[in-house]
DSSP file (Angstrom, degrees, kcal/mol; ACC not computed):
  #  RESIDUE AA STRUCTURE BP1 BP2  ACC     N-H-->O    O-->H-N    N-H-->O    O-->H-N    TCO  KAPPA ALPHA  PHI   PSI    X-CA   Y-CA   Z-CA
    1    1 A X     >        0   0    0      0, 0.0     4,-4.1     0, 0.0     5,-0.1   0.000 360.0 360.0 360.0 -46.8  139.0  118.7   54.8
    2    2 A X  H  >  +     0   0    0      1,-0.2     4,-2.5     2,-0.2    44,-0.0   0.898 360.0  52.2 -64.3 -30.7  136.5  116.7   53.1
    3    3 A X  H  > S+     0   0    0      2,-0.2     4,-1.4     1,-0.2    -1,-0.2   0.882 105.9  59.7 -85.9 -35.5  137.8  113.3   55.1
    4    4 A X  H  >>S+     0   0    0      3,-0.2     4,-3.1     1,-0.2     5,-0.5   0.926 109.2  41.4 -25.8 -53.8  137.4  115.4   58.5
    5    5 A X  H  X5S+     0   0    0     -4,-4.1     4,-1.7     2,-0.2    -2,-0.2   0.909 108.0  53.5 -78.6 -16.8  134.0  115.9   57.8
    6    6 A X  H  X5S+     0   0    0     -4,-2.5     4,-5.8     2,-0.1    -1,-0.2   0.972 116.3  45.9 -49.7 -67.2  133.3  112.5   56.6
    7    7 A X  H  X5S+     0   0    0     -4,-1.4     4,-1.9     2,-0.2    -2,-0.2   0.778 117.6  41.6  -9.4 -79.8  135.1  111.4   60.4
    8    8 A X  H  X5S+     0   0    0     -4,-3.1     4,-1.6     2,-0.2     5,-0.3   0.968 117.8  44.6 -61.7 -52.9  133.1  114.1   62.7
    9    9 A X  H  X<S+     0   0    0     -4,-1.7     4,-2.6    -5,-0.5     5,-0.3   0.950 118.9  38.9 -57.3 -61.1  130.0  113.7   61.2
   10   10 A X  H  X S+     0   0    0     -4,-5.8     4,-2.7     2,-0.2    -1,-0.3   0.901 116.4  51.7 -54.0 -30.5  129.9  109.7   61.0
   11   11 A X  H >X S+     0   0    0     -4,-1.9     4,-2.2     1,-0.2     3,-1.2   0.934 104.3  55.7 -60.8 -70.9  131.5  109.4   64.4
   12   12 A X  H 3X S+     0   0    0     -4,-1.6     4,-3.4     1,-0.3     5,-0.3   0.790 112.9  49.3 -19.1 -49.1  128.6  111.9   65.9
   13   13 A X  H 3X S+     0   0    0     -4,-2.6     4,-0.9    -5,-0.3    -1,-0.3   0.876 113.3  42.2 -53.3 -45.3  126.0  109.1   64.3
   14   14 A X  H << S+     0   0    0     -4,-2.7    -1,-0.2    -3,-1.2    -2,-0.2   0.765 112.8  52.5 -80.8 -27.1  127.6  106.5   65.7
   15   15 A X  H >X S+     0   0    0     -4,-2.2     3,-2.2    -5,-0.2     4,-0.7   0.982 111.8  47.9 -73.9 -64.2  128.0  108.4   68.9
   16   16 A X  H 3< S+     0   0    0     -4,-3.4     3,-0.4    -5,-0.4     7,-0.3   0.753 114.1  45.2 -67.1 -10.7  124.1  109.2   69.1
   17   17 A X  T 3< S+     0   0    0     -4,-0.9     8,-2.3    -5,-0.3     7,-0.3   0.466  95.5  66.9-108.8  15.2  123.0  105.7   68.3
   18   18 A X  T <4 S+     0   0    0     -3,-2.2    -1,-0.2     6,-0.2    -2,-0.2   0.698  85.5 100.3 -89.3  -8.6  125.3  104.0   70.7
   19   19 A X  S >X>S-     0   0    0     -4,-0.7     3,-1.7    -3,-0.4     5,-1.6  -0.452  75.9-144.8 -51.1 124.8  122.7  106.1   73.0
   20   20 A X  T 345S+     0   0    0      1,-0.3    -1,-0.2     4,-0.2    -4,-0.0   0.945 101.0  66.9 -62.1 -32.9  120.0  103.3   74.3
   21   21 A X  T 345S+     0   0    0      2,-0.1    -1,-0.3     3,-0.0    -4,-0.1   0.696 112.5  27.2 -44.6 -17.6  117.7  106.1   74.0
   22   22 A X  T <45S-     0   0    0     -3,-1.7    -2,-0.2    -6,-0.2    -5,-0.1   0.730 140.3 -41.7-124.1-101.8  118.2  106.0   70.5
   23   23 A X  T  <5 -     0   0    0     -4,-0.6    -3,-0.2    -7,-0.3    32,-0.1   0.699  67.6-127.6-102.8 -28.0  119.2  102.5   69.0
   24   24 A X  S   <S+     0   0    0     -5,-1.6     2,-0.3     1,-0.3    -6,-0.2   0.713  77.2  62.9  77.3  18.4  121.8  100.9   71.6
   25   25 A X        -     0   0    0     -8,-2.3    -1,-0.3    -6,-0.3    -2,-0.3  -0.963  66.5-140.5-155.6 170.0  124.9   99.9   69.6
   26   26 A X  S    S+     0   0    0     -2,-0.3     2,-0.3    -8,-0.2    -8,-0.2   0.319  75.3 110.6-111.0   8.6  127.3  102.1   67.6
   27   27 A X  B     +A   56   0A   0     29,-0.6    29,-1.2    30,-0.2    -1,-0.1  -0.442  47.5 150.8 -86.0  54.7  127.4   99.3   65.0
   28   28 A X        -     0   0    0     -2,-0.3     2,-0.3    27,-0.2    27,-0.1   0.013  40.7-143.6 -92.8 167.6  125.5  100.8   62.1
   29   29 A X        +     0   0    0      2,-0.0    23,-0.9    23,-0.0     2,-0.2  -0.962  44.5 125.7-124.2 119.0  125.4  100.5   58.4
   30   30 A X  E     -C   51   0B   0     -2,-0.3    21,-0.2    21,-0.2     2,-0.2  -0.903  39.9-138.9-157.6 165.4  124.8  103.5   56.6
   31   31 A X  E     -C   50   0B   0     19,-0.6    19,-0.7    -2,-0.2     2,-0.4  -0.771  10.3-144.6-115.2-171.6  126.3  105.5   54.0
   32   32 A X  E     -C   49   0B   0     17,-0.2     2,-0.5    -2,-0.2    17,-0.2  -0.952   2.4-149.7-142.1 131.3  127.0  109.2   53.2
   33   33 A X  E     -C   48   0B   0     15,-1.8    15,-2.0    -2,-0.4     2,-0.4  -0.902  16.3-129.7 -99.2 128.7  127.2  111.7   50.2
   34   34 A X  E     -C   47   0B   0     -2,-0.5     2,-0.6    13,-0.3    13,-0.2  -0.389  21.3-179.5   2.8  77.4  129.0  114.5   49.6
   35   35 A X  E     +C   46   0B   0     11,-2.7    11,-3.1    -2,-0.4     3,-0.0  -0.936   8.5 178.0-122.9 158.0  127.8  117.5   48.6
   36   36 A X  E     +     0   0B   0     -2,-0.6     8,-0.6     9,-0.3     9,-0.4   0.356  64.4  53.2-105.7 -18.2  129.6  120.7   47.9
   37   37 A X  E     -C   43   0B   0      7,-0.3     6,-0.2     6,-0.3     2,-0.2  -0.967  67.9-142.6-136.2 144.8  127.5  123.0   46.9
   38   38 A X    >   -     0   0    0      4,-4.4     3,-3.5    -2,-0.3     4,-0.3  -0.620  44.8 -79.5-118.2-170.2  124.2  124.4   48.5
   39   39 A X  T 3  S+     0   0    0      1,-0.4    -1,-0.1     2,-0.2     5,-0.0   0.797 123.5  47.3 -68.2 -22.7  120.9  125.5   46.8
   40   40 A X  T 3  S-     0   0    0      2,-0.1    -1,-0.4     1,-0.1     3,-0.1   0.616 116.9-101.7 -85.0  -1.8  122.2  128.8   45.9
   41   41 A X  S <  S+     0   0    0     -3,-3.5     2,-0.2     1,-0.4    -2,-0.2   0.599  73.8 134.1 100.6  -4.7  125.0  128.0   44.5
   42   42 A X        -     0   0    0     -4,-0.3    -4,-4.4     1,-0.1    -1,-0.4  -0.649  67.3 -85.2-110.0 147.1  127.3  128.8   47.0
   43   43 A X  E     +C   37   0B   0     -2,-0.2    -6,-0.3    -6,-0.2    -1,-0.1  -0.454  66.5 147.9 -27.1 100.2  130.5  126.8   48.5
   44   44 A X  E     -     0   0B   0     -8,-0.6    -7,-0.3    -2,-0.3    -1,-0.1  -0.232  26.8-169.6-161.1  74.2  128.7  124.8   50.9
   45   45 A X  E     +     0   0B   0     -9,-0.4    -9,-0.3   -11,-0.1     2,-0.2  -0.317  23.0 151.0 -73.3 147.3  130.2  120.9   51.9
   46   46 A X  E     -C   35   0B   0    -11,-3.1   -11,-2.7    -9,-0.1     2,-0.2  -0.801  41.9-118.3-171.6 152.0  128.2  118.9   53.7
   47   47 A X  E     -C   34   0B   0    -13,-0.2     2,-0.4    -2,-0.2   -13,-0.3  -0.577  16.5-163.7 -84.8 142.0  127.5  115.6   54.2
   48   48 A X  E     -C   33   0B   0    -15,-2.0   -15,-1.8    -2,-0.2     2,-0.4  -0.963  17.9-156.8-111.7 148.5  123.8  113.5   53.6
   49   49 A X  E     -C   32   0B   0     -2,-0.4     2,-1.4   -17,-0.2   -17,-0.2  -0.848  21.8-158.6-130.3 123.7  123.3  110.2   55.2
   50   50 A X  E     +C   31   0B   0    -19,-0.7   -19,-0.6    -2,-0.4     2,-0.4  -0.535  34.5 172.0 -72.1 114.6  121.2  107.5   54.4
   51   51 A X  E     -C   30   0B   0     -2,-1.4   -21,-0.2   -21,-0.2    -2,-0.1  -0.993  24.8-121.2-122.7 131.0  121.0  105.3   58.0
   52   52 A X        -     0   0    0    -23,-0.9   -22,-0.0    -2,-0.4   -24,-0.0  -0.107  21.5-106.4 -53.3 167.5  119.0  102.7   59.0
   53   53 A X  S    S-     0   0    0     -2,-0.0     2,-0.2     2,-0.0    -1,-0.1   0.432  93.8  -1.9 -70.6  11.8  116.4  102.0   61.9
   54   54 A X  S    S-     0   0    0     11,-0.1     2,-0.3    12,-0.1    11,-0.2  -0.680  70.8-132.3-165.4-146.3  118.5   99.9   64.2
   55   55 A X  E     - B   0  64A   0      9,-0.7     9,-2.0    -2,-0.2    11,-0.2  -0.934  30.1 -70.0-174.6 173.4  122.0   98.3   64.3
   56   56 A X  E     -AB  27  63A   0    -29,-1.2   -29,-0.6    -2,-0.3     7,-0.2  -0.507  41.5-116.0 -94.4 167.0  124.0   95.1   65.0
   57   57 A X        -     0   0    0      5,-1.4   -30,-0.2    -2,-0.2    -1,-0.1   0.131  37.7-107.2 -52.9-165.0  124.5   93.4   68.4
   58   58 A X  S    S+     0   0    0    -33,-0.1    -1,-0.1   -32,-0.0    -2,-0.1   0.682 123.8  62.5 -98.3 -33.3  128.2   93.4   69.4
   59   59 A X  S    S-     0   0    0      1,-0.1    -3,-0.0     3,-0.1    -1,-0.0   0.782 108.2-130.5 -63.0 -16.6  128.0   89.4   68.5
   60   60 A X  S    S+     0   0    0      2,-0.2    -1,-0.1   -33,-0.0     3,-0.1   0.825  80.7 100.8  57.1  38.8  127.2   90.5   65.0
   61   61 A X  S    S+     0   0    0      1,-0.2     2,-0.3     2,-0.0    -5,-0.0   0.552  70.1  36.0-120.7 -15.5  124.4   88.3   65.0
   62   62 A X        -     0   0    0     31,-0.0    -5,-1.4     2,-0.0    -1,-0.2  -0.999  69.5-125.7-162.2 135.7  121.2   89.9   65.6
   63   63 A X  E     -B   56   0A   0     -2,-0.3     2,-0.4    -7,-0.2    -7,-0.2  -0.526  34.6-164.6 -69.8 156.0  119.7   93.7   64.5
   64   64 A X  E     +B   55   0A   0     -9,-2.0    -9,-0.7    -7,-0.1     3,-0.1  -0.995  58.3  40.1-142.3 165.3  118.7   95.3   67.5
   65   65 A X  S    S+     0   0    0     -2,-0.4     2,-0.3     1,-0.3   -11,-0.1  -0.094  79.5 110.5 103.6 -33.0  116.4   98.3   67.7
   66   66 A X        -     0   0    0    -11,-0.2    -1,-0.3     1,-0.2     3,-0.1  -0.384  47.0-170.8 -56.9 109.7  114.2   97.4   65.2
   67   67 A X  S    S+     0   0    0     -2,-0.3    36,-0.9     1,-0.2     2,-0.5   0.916  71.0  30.3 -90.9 -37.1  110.5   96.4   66.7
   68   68 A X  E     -d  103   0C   0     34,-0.2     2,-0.6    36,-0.1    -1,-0.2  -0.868  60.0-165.4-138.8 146.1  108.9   95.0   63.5
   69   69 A X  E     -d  104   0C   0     34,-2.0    36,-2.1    -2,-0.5     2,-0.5  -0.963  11.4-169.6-107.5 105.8  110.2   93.1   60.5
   70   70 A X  E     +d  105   0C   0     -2,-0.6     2,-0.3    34,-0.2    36,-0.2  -0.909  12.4 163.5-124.4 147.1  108.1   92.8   57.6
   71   71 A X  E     -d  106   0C   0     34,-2.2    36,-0.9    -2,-0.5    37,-0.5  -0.995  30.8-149.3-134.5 133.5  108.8   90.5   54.6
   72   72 A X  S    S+     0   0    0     35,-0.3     2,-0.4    -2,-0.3    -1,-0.1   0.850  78.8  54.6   1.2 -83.8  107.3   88.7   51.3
   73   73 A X        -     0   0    0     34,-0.1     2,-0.2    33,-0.1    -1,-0.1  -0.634  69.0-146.7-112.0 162.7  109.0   86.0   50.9
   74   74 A X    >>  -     0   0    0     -2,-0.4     4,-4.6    36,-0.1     3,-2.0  -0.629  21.2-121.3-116.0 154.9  109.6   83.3   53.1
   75   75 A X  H 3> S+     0   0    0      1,-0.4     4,-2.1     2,-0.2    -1,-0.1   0.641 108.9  62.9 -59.9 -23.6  112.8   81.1   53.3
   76   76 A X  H 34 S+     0   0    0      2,-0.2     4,-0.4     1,-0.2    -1,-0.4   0.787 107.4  38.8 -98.8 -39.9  111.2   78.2   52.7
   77   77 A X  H X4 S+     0   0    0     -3,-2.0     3,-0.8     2,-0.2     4,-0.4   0.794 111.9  58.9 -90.4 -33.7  110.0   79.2   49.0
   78   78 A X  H ><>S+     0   0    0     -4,-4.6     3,-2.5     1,-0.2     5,-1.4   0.963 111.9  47.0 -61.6 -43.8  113.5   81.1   48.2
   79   79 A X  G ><5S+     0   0    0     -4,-2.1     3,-0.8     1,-0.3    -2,-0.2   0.693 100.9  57.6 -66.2  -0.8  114.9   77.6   48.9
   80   80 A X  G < 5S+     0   0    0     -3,-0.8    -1,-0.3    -4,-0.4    -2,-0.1   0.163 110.7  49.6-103.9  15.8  112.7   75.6   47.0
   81   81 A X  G < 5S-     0   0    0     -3,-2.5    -1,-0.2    -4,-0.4    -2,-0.2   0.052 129.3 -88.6-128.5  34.8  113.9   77.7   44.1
   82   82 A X  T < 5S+     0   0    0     -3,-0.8     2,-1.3     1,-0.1    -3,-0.2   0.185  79.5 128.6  84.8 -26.2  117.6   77.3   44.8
   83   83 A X      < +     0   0    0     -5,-1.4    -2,-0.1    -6,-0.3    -3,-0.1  -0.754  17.0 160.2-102.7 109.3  118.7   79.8   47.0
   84   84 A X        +     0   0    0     -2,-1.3    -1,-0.1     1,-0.1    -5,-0.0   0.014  38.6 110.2 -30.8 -29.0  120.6   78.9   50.0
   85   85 A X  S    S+     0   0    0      1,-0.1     2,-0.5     2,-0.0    -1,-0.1   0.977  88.6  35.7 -53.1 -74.0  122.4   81.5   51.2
   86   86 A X        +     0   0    0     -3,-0.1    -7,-0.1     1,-0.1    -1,-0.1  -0.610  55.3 170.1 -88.8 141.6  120.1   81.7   54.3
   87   87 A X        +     0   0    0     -2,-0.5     2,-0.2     2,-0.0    -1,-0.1  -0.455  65.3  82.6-137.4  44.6  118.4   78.1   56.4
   88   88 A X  S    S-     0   0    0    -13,-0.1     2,-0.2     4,-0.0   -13,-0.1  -0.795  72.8-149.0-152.8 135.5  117.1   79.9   59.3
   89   89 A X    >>  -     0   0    0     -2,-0.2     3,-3.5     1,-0.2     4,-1.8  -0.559  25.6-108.3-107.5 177.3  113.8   81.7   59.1
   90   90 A X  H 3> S+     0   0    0      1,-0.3     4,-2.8    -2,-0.2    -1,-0.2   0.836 116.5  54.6 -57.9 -38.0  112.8   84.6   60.8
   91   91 A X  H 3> S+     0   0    0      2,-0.2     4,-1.6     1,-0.2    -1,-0.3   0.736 110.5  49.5 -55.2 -28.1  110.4   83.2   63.2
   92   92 A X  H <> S+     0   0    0     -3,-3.5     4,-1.9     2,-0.2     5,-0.3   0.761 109.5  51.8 -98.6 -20.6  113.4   80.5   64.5
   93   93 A X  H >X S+     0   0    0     -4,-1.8     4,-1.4     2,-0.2     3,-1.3   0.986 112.0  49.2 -78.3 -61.1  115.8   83.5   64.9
   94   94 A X  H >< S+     0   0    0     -4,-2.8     3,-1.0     1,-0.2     6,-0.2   0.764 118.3  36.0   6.5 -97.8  112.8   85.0   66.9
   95   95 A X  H 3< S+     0   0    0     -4,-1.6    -1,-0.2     1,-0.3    -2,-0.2   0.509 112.3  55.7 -47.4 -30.0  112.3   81.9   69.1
   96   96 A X  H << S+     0   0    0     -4,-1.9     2,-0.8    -3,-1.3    -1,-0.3   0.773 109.1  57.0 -87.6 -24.1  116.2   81.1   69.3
   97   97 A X    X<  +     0   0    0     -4,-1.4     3,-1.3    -3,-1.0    -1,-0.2  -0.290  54.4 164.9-106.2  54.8  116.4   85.3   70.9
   98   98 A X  T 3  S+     0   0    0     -2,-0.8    -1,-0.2     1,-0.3    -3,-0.1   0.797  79.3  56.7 -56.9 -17.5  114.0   84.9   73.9
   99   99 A X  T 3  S+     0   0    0      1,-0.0     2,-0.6     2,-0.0    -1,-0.3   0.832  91.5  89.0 -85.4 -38.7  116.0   88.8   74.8
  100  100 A X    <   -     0   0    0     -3,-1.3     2,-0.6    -6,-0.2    -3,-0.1  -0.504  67.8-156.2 -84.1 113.4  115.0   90.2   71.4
  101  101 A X        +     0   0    0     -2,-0.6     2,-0.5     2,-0.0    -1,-0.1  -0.757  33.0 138.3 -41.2  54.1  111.9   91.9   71.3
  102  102 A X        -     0   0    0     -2,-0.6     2,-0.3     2,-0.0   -34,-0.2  -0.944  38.9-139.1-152.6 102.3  110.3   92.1   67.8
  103  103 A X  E     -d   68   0C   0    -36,-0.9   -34,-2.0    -2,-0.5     2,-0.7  -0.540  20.5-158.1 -88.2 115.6  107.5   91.8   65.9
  104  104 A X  E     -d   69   0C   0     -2,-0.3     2,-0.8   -36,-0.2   -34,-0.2  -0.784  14.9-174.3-137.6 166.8  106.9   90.2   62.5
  105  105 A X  E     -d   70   0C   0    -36,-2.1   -34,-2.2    -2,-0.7     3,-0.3  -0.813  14.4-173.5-132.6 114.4  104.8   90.1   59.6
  106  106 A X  E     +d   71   0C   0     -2,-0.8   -34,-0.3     1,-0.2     4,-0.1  -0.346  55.5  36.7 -68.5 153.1  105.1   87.8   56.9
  107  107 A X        +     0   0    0    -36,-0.9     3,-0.5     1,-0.2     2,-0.5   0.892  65.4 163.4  78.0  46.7  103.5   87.3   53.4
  108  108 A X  S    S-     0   0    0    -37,-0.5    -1,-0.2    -3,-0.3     5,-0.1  -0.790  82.2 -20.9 -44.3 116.9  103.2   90.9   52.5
  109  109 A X  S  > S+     0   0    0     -2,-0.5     4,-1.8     1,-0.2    -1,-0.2   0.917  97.6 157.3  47.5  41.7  102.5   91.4   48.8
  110  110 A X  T  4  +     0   0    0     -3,-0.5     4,-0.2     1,-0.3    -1,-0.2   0.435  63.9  53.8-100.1   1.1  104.1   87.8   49.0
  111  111 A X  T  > S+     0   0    0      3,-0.1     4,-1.2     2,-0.1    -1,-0.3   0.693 112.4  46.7 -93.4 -12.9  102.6   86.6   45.5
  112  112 A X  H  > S+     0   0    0      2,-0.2     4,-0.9     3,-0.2    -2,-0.2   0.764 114.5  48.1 -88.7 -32.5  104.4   89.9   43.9
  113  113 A X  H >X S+     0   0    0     -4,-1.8     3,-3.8     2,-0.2     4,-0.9   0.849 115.3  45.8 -61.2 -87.8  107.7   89.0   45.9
  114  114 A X  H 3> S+     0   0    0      1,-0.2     4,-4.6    -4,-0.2    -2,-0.2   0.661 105.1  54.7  16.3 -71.5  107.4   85.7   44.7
  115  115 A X  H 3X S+     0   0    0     -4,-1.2     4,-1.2     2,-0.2    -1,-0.2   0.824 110.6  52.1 -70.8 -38.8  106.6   86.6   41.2
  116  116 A X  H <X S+     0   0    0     -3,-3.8     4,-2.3    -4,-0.9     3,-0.4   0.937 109.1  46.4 -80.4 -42.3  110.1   88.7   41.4
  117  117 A X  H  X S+     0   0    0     -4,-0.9     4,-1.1     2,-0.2    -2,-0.2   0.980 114.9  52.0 -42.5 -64.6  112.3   85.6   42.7
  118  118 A X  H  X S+     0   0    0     -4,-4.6     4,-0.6    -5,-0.3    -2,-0.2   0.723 110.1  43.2 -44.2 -36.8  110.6   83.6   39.9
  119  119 A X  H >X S+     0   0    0     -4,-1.2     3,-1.7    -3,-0.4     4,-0.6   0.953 109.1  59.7 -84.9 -51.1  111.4   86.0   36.9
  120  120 A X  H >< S+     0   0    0     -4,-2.3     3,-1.3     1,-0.3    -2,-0.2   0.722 102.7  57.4 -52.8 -34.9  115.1   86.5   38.3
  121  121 A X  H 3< S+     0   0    0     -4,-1.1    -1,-0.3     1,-0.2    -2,-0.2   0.836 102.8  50.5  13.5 -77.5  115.4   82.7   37.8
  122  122 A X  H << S+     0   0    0     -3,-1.7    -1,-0.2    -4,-0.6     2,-0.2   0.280  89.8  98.0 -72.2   0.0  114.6   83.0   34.5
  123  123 A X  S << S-     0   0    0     -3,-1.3     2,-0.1    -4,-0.6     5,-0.1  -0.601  82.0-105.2 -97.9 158.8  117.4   86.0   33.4
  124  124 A X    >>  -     0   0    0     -2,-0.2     3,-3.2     1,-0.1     4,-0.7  -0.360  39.1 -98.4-107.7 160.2  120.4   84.9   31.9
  125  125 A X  H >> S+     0   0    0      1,-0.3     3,-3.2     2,-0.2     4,-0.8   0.932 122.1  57.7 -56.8 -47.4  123.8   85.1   34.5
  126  126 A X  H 34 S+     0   0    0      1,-0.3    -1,-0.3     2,-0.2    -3,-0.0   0.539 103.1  49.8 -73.2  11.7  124.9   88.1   33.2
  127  127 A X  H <4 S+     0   0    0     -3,-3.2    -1,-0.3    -7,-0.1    -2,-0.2   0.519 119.1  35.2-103.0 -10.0  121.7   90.1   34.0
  128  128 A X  H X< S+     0   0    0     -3,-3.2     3,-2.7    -4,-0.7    -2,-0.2   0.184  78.6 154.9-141.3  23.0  121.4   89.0   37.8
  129  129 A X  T 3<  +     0   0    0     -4,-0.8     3,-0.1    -5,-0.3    -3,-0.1  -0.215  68.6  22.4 -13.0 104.7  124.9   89.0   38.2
  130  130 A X  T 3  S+     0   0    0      1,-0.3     2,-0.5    -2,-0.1    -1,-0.2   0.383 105.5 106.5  90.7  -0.2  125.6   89.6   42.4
  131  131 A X  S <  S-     0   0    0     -3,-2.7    -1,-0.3   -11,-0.1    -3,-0.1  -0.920  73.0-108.5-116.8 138.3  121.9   88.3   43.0
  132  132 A X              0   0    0     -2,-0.5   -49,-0.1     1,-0.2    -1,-0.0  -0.187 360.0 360.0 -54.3 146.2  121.4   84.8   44.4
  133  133 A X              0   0    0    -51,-0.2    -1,-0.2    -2,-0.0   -50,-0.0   0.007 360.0 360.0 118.2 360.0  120.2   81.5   43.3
């Protein structure tokens, strides 16, 4: 029973945001919990889902729904501190997407991002263990 409702419910999500009205793909990431019981006490599954505000293309390349992007830190300072994982910055993915629509703003609270890249640096492997650089 419980993997039925997981099924309806997420397909229905995926079904309202493949709507353009709505995001325009069916490709989401979200997850869902389980709950079983409602505020009284009583027998009562149901599912909660945490979803984001947009989705992927079908290339898997590019979020779409999303109008504005804001960020801290900028690729150019995670790489000058080692981390690699991305070499394209949000402004060239912009420019590269002349279809995509999208506003952003950079350097938000971007000496306090910073400051958090810098300390993780400084933590020993088993403390940042699954985080880059």
């Amino acid at each position: 029973m419980y993997a039925a409702l997981f099924e309806a419910s997420s397909e229905a999500l995926r079904a309202l945001a493949a709507n353009p009205r709505f995001v325009g793909t069916d490709r989401l990431g979200f997850f869902g919990v389980l709950h079983t019981w409602g505020r009284t006490l009583e027998y009562h599954p149901h599912v909660h889902y945490v979803v984001p505000g947009g989705g992927i293309d079908e290339g898997a390349i590019l979020w779409i729904g999303i109008e504005t992007v804001v960020f801290g830190s900028s690729i150019r300072f995670l790489q000058s501190r080692g981390w690699w994982q991305i070499d394209i910055t949000a402004e060239e993915v912009i420019r590269r997407s002349p279809f995509l629509r999208c506003t952003l703003i950079g350097g938000v609270m971007e000496s306090e991002c910073n400051a958090l890249f810098e300390m993780t640096a400084g933590l020993g492997n088993e403390q940042t263990e699954g985080i880059p650089g």
